[in-house]
C-alpha positions in Angstrom: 0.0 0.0 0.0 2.9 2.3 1.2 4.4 1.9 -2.8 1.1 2.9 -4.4 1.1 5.9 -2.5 4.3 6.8 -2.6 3.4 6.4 -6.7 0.1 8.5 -6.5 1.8 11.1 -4.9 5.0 11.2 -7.5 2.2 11.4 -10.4 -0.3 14.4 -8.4 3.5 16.3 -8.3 4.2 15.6 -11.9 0.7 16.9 -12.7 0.7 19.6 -10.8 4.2 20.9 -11.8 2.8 20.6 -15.8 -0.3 23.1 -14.6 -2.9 20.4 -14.0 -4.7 22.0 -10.9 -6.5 19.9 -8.1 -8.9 21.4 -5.2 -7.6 18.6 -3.1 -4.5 16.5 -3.9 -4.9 14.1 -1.3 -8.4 12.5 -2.8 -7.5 12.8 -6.9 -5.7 9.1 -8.0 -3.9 9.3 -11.4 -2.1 6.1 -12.8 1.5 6.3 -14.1 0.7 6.1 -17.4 -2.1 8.9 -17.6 -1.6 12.1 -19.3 -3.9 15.2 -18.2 -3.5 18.9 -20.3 -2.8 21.9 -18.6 -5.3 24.1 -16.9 -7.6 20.8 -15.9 -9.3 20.9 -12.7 -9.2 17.4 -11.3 -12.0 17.5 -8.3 -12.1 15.3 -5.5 -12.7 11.8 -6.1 -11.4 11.8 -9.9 -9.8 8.1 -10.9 -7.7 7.9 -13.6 -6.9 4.9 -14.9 -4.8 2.9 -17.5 -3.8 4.9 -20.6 -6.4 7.6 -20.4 -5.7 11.0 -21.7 -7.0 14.1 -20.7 -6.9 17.5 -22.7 -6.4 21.1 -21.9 -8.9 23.1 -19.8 -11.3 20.2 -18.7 -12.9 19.7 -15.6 -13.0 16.2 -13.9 -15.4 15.3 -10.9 -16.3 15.2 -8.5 -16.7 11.8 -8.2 -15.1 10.6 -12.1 -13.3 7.1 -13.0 -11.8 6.9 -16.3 -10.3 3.8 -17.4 -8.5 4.0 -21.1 -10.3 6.8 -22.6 -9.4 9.7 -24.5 -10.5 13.3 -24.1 -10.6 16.2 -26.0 -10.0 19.7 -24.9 -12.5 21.7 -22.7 -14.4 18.9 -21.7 -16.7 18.3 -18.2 -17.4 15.3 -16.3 -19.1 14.9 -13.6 -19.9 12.3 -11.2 -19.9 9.5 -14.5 -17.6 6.9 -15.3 -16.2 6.2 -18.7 -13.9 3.0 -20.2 -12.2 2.6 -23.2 -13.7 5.0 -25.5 -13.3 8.7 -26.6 -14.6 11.8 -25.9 -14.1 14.5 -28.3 -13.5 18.1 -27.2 -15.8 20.4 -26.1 -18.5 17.9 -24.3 -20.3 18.0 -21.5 -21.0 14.6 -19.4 -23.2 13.6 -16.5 -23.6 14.0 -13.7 -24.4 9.9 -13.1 -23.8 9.1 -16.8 -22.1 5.7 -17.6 -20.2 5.7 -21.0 -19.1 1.4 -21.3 -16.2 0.7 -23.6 -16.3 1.3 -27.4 -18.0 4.5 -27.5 -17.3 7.8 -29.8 -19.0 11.0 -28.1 -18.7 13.9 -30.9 -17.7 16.9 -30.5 -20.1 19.0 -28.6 -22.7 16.6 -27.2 -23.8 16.9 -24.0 -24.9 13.3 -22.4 -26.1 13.8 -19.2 -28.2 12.0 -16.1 -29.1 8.6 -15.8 -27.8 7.7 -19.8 -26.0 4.6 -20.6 -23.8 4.4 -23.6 -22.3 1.0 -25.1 -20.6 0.5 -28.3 -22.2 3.5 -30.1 -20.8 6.7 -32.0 -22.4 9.9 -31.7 -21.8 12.7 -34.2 -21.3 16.6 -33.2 -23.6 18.4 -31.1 -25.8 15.4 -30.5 -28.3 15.6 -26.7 -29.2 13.5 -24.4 -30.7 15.1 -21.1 -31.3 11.8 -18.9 -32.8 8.9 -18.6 -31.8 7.0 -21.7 -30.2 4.2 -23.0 -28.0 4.2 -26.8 -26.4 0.8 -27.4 -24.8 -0.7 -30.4 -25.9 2.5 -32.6 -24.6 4.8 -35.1 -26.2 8.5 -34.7 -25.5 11.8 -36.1 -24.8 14.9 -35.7 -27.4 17.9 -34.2 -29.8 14.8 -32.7 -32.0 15.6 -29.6 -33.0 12.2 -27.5 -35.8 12.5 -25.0 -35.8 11.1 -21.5 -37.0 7.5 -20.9 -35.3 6.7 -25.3 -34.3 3.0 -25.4 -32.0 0.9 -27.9 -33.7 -2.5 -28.0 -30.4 -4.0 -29.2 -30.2 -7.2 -28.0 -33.4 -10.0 -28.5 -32.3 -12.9 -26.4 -29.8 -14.5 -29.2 -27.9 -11.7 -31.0 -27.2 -7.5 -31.0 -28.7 -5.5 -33.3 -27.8 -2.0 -34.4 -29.5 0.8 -34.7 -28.6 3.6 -37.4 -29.6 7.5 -36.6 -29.2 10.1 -39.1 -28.2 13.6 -38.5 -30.7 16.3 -36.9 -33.5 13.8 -35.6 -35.6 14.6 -32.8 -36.6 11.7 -30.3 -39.7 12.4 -28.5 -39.2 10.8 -24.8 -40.2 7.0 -24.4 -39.3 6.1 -28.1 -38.2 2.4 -28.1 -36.1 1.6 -31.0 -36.3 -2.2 -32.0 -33.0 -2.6 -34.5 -32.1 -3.1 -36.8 -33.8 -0.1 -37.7 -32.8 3.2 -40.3 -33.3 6.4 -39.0 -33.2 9.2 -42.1 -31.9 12.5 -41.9 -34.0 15.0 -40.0 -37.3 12.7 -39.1 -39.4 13.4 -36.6 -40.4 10.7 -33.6 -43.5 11.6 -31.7 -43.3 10.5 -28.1 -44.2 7.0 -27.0 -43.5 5.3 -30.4 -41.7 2.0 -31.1 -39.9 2.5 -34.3 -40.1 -1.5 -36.1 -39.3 -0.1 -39.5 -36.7 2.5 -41.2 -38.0 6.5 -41.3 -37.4 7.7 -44.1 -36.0 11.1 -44.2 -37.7 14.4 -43.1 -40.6 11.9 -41.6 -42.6 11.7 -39.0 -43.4 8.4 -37.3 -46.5 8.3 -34.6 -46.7 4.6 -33.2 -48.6 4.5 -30.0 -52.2 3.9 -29.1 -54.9 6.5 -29.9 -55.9 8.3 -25.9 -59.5 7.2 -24.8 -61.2 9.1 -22.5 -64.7 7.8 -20.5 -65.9 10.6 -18.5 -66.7 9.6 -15.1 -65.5 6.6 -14.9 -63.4 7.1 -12.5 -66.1 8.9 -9.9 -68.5 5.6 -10.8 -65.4 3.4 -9.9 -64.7 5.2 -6.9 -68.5 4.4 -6.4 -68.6 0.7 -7.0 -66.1 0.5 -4.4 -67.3 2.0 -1.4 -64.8 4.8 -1.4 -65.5 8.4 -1.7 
């Protein structure tokens, strides 16, 4: 234990001396083989791990583990953890984003609470607020995800991909059951499973028409003794 600190605290010094800036050395852990940019703010509880690499001007944590990922300049990330794929410059991640191994996040994008990435590249400028889950996909640039989106990638036996063009909008609850073709600038309405490819400039509706049965719910309320 006494060696792996006595290496943490050789690689904060190195950092530090290079113009890496921490709030508090004593809780940041680097790995030997980790390279961080100048003017980076490394917040307490930032892992870094393997052969991650870290631009210029980022912020990190509180509360990041990175584990052989690349990224770019002027980038935030907080409270997520990321392994084995790259984030370009300029994004903004989490907080409480999980970004698993094999992932391109494009320049710009901002992927934030509760979202799950896996084996996916996302163009420029692409969104996703919370609450959704992208695997085994190819998406865009400019595309805006509603919460509660869902990649339906895997059926029981094999994955499936799922192909987005540039500048769709997903309405929140879309379920995407690959493999499916997304065209360039469609439109999902909310609460659709997409079976079949959109073609470009579309929009796909695939939910159940809204009944309504006026008081019902005061006659059920009835038929059951309550008021």
């Amino acid at each position: 234990m006494k060696d792996y600190q006595a290496a943490f605290q050789a690689k904060r010094e190195q950092l530090l001396q290079s113009g890496v800036v921490m709030m508090d050395p004593s809780s940041v852990y680097v790995e030997e083989e980790v390279t961080v940019g100048p003017g980076t703010l490394l917040l307490p509880g930032t892992i870094l791990r393997g052969k991650t690499t870290v631009g210029a001007n980022c912020q990190l944590g509180p509360n990041v583990m990175l584990t052989d990922c690349q990224v770019g300049d002027n980038c935030t990330i907080n409270a997520s953890q990321c392994e084995e794929s790259q984030i370009e410059p300029g994004c903004q991640i989490g907080p409480y984003t999980h970004i698993r191994p094999h992932c391109v996040v494009g320049e710009g994008s901002k992927i934030g609470a509760f979202v799950q990435l896996k084996n996916c590249n996302l163009g420029k400028g692409t969104k996703m607020a919370h609450l959704t889950y992208v695997g085994d996909s190819d998406v865009g640039d400019n595309c805006n995800f509603g919460c509660g989106t869902v990649t339906c990638n895997y059926d029981g036996f094999h994955k499936h991909r799922t192909t987005i063009g540039s500048n769709v909008f997903v309405g929140c609850n879309t379920n995407f059951v690959p493999p499916v073709k997304i065209g360039d600038g469609a439109f999902i309405a909310a609460a659709t499973t997409v079976t079949e490819d959109i073609p470009v400039d579309a929009m796909v509706i695939g939910r159940s028409r809204q009944q309504v049965k006026e008081g019902w719910a005061a006659a059920n309320r009835e038929k059951k003794g309550k008021k």
